[in-house]
PyMOL commands that place a pseudoatom at each C-alpha (Angstrom):
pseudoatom trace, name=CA, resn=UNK, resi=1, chain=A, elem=C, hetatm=0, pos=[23.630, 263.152, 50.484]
pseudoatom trace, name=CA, resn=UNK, resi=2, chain=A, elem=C, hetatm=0, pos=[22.485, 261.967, 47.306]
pseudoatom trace, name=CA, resn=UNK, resi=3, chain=A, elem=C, hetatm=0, pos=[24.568, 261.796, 44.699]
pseudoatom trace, name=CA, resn=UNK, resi=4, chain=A, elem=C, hetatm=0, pos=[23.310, 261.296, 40.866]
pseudoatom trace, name=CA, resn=UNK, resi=5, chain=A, elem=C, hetatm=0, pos=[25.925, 258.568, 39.968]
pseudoatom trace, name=CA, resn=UNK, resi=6, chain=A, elem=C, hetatm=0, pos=[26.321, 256.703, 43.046]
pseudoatom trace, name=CA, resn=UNK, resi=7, chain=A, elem=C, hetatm=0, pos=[28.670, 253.701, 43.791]
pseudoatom trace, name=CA, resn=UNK, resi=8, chain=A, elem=C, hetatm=0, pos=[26.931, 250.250, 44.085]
pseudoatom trace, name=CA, resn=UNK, resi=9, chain=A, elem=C, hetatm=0, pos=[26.816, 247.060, 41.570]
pseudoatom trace, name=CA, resn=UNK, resi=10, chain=A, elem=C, hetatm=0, pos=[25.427, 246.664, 38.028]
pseudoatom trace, name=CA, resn=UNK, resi=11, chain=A, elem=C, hetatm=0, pos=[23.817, 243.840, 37.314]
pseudoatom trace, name=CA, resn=UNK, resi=12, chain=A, elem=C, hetatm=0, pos=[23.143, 243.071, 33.351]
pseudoatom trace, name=CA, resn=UNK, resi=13, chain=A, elem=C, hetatm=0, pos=[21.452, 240.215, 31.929]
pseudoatom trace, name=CA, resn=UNK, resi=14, chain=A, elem=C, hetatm=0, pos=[21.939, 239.166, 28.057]
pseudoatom trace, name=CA, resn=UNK, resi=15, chain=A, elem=C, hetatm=0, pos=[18.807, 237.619, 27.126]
pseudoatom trace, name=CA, resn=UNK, resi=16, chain=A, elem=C, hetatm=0, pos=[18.746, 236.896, 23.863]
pseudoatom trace, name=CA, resn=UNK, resi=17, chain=A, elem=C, hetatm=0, pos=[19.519, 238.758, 19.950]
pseudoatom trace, name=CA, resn=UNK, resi=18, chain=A, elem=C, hetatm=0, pos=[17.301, 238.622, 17.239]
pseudoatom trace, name=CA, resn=UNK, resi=19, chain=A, elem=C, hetatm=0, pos=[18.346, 238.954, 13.120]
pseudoatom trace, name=CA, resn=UNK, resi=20, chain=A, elem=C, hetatm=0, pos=[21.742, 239.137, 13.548]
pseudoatom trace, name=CA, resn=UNK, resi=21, chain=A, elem=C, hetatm=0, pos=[23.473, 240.179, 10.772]
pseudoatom trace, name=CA, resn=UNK, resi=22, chain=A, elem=C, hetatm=0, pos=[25.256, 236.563, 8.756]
pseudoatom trace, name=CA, resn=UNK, resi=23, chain=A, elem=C, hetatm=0, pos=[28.830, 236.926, 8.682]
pseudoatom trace, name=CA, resn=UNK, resi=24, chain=A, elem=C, hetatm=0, pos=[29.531, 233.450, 7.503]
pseudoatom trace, name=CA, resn=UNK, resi=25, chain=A, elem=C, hetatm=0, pos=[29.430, 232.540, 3.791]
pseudoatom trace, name=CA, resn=UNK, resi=26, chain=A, elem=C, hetatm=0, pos=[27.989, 228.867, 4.459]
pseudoatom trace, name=CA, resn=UNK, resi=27, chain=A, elem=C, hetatm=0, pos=[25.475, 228.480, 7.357]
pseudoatom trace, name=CA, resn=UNK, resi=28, chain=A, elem=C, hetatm=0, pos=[24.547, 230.912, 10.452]
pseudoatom trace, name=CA, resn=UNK, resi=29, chain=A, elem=C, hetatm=0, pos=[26.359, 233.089, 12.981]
pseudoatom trace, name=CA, resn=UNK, resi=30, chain=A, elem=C, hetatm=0, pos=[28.023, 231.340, 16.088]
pseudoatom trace, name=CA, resn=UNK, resi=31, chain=A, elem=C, hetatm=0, pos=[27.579, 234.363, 18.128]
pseudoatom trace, name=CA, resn=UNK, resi=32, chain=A, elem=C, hetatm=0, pos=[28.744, 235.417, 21.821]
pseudoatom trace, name=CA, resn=UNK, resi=33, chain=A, elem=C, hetatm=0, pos=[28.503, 239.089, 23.009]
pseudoatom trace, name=CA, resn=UNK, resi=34, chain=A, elem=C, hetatm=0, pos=[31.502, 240.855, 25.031]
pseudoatom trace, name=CA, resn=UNK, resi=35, chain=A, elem=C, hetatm=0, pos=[30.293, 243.752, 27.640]
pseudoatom trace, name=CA, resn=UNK, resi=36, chain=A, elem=C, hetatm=0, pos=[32.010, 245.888, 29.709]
pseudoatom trace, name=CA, resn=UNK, resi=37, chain=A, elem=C, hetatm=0, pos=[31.865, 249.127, 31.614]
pseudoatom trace, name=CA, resn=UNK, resi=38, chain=A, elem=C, hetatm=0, pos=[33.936, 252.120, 30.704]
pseudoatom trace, name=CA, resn=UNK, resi=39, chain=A, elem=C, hetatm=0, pos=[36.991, 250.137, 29.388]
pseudoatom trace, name=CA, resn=UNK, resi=40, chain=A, elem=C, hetatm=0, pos=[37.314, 248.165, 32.591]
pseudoatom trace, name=CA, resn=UNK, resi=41, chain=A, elem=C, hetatm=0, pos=[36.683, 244.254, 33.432]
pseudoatom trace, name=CA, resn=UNK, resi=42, chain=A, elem=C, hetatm=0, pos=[35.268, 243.111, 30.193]
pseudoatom trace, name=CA, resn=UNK, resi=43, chain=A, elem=C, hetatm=0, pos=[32.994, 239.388, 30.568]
pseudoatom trace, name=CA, resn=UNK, resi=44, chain=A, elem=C, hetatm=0, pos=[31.359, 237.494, 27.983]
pseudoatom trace, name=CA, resn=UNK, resi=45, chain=A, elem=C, hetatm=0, pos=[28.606, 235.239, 27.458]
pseudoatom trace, name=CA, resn=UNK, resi=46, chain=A, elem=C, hetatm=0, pos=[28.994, 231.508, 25.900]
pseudoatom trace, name=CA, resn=UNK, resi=47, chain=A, elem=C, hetatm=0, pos=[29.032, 230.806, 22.163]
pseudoatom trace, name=CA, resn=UNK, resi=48, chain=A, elem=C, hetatm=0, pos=[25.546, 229.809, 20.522]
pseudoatom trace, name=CA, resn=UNK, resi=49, chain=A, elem=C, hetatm=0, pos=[26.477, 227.286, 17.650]
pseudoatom trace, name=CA, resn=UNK, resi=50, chain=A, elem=C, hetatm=0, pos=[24.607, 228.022, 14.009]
pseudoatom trace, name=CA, resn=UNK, resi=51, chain=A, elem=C, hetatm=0, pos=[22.021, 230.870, 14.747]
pseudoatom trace, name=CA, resn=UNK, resi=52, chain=A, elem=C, hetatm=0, pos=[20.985, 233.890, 13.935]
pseudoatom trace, name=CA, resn=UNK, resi=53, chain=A, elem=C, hetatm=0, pos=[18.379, 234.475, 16.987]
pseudoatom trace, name=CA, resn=UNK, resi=54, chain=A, elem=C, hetatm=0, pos=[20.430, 233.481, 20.393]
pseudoatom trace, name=CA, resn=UNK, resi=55, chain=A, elem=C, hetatm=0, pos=[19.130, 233.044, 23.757]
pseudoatom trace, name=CA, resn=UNK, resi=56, chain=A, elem=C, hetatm=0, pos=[22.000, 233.456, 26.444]
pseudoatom trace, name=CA, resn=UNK, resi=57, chain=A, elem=C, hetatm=0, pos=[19.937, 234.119, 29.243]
pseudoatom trace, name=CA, resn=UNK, resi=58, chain=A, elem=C, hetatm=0, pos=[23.356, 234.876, 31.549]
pseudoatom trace, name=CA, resn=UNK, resi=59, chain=A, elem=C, hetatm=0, pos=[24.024, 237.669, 33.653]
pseudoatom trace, name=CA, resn=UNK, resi=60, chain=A, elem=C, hetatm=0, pos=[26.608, 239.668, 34.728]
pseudoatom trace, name=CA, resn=UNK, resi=61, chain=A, elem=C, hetatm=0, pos=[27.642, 242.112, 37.403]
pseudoatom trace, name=CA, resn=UNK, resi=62, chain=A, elem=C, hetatm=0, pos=[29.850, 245.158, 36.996]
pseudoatom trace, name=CA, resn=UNK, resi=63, chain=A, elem=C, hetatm=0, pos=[31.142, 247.140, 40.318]
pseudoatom trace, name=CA, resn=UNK, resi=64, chain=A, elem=C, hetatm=0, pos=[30.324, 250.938, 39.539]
pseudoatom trace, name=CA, resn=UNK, resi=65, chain=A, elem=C, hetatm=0, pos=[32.586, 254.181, 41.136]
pseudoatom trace, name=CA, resn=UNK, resi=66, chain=A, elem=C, hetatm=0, pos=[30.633, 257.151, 42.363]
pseudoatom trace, name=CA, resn=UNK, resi=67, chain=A, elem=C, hetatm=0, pos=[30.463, 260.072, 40.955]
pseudoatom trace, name=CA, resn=UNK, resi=68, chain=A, elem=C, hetatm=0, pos=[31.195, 258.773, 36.869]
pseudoatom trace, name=CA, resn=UNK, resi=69, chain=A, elem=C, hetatm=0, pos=[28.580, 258.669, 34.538]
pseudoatom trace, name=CA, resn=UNK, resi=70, chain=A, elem=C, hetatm=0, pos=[28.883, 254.988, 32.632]
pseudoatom trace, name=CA, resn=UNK, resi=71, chain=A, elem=C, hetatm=0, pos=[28.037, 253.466, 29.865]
pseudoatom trace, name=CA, resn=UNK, resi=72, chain=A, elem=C, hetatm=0, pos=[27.290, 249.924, 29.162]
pseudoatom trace, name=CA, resn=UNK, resi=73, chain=A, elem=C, hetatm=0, pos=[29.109, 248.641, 25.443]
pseudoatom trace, name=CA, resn=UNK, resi=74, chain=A, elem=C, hetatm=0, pos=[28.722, 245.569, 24.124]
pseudoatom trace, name=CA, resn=UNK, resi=75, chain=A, elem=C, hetatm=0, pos=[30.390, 243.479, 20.649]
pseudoatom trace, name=CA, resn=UNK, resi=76, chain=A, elem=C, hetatm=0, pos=[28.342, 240.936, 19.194]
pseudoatom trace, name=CA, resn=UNK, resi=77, chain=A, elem=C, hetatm=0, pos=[30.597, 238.830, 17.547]
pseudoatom trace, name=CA, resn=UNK, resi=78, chain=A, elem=C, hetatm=0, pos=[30.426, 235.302, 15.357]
pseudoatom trace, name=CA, resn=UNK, resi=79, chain=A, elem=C, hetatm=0, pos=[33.080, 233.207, 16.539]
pseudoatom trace, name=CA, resn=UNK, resi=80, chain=A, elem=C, hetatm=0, pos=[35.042, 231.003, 13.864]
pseudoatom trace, name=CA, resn=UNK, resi=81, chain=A, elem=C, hetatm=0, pos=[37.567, 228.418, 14.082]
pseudoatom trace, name=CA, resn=UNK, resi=82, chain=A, elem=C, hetatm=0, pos=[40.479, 231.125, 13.684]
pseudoatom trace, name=CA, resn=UNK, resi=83, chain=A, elem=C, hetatm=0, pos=[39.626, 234.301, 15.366]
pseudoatom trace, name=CA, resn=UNK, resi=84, chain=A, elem=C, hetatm=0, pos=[36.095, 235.708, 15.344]
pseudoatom trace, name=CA, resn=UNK, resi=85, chain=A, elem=C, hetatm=0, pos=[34.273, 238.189, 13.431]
pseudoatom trace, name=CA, resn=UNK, resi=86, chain=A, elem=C, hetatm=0, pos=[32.068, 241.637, 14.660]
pseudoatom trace, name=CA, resn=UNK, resi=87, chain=A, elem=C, hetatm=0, pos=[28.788, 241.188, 14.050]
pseudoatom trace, name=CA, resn=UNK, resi=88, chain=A, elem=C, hetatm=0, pos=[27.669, 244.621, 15.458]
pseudoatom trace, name=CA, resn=UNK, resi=89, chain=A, elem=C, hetatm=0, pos=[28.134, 247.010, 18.509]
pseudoatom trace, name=CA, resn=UNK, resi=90, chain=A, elem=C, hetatm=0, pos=[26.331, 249.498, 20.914]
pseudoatom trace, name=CA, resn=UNK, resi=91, chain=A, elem=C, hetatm=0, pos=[26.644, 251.256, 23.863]
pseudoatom trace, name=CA, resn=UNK, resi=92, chain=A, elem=C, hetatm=0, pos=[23.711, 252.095, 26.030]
pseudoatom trace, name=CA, resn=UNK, resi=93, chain=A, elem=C, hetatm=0, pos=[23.604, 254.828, 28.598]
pseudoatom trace, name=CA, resn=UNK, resi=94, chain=A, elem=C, hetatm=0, pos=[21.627, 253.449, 31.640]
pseudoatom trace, name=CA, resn=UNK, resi=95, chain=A, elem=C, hetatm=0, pos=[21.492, 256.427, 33.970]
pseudoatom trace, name=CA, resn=UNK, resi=96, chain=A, elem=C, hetatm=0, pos=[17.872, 255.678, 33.942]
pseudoatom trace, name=CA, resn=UNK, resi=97, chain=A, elem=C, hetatm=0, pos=[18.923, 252.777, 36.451]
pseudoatom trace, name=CA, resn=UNK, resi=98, chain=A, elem=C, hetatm=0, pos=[19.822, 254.635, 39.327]
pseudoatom trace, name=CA, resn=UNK, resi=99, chain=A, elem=C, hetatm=0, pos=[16.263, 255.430, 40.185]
pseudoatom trace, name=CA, resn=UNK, resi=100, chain=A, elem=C, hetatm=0, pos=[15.986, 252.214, 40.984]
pseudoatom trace, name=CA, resn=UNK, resi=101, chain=A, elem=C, hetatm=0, pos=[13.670, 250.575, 38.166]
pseudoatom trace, name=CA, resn=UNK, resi=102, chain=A, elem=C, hetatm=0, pos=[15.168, 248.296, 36.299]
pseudoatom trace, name=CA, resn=UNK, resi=103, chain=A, elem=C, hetatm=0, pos=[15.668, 248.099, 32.622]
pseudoatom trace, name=CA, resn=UNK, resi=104, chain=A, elem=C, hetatm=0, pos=[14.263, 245.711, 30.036]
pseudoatom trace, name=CA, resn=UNK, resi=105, chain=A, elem=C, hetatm=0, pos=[15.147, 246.364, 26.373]
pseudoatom trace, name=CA, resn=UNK, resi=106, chain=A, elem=C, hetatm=0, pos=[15.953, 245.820, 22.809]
pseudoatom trace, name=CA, resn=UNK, resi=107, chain=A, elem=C, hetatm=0, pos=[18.958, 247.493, 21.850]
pseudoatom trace, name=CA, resn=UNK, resi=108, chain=A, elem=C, hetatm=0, pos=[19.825, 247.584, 18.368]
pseudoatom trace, name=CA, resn=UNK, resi=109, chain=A, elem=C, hetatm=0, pos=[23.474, 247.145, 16.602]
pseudoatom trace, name=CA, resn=UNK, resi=110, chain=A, elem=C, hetatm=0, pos=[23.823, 249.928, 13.925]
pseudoatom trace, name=CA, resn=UNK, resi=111, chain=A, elem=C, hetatm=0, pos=[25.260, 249.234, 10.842]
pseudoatom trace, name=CA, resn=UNK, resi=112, chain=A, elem=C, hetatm=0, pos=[28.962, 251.462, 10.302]
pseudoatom trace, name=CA, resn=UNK, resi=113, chain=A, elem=C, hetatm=0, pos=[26.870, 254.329, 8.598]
pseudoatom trace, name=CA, resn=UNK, resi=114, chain=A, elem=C, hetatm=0, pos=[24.055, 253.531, 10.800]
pseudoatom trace, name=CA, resn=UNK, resi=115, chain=A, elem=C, hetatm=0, pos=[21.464, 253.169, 7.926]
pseudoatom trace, name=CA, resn=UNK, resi=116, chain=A, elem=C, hetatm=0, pos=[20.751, 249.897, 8.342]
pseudoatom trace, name=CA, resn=UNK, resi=117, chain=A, elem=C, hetatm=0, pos=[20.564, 247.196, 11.249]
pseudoatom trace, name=CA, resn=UNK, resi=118, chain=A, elem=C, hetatm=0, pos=[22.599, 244.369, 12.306]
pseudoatom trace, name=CA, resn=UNK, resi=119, chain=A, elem=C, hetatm=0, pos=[20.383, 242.645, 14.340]
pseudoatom trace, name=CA, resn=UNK, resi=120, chain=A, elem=C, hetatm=0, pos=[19.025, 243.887, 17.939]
pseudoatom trace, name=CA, resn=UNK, resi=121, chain=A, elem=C, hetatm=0, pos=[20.048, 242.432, 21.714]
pseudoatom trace, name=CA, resn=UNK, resi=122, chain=A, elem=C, hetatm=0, pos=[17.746, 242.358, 24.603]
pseudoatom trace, name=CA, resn=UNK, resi=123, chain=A, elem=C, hetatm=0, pos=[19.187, 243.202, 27.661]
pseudoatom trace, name=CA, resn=UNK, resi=124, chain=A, elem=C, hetatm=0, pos=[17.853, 243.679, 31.312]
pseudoatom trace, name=CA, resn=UNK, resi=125, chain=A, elem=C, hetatm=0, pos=[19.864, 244.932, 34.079]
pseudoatom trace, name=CA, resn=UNK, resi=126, chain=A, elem=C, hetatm=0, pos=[19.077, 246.220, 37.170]
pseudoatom trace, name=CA, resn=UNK, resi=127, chain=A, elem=C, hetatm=0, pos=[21.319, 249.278, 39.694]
pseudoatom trace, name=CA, resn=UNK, resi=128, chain=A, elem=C, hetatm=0, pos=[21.886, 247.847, 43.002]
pseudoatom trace, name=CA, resn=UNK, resi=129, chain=A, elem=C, hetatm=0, pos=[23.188, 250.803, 45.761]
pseudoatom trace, name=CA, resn=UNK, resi=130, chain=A, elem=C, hetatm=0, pos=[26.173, 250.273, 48.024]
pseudoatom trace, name=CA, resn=UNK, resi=131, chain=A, elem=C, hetatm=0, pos=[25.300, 250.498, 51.445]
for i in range(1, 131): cmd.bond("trace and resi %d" % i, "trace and resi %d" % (i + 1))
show_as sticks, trace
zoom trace
């Protein structure tokens, strides 16, 4: 029986982000993203020193229940010699994934009142069913 959320693995590739918002007073962002799947297991990607347009170009898999919808969240943040700072945030709902077409976007990070943008990340992952 088909089910709409079925069980299987995730697999998400971080490409790249473009105009990220500058955080640091002198110079340009060292940025790294964070990503996780409802809550659970979250990964990151390596830290890009001084820019503003990253290319990660890693990828990462996530182990998905049946039967939950999920969402895919990611931080952007600009990592400084104590602590690191949020550069922006999204979630993305990728339901469009189980029909077995993968997914190749831009995803933007919203400014807090969502007027204005804090740079976009382009992302491509790709459902894989459990057997």
């Amino acid at each position: 029986m088909f089910t709409k959320y079925p069980s299987g693995t995730l697999k998400v590739t971080i490409i790249e982000a473009r105009k990220l918002h500058g955080e640091d007073l002198i110079g340009k962002n060292d940025p790294y993203v964070e990503l996780w799947v409802d809550d659970d297991y979250k990964q990151k990607t390596t830290t890009i020193s001084n820019t503003n347009d990253p290319v990660w170009n890693q990828t990462f898999t996530f182990p998905l229940n049946e039967g939950r919808k999920h969402k895919l969240y990611f931080k952007v943040y600009d990592k400084d010699i104590i602590g690191s700072d949020t550069i922006g945030e999204a979630k993305f709902d990728f339901e469009g994934a189980f029909n077995g077409v993968p997914i190749d976007t831009w995803v933007k990070l919203p400014a807090k009142l969502g007027l204005t943008s804090h740079g976009e990340v382009h992302i491509y992952l790709q459902f894989f069913p459990a057997n």
